[in-house]
N, C-alpha and C positions, 0 to 999 in steps of 0.2 A: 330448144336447147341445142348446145352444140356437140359437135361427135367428142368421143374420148380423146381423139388425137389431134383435137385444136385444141385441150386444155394443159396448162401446168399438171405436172407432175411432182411427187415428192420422191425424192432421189434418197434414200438412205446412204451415208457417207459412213464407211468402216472406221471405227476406232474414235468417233468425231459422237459428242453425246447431240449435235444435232442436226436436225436432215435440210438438205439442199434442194429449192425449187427448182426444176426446170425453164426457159428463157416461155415469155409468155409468147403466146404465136401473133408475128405481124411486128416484135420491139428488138429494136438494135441493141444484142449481147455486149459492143465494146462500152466502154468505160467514157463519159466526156473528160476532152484534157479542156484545162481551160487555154485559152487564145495568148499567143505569149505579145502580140502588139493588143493587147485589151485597153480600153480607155479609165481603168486605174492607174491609175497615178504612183510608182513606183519609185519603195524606199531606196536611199543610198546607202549602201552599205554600213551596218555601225562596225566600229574598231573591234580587235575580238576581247583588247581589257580594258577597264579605265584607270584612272587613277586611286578608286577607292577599292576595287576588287579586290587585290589582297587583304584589305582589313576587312571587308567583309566576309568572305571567308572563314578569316581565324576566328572571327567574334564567336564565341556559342550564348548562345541567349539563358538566363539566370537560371532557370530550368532543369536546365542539365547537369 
């Protein structure tokens, strides 16, 4: 087995109903970004309206 102080730990967090692991020992704490030249294939911008967004919008569905 291994000593207390290579394993995770449960961290209680004040105010938070639930508790925080510790980083395992031996793993990189940062976060991956992804790669911004990635070989996905990337969208071109859409417009930010179109032609029908305002009547969809206003429309409410029978429903309501």
């Amino acid at each position: 087995m291994s000593s207390p102080d290579e394993r995770q730990r449960v961290e209680r967090v004040p105010g938070s109903r639930r508790a925080r692991l510790t980083p395992a020992p031996g793993t990189d704490v940062a976060p991956e970004s992804p790669d911004a030249d990635a070989d996905a294939p990337s969208t071109p911008p859409s417009s930010p309206t179109g032609p029908n967004d305002d009547r969809l919008r206003a429309d409410v569905p029978p429903h309501y």
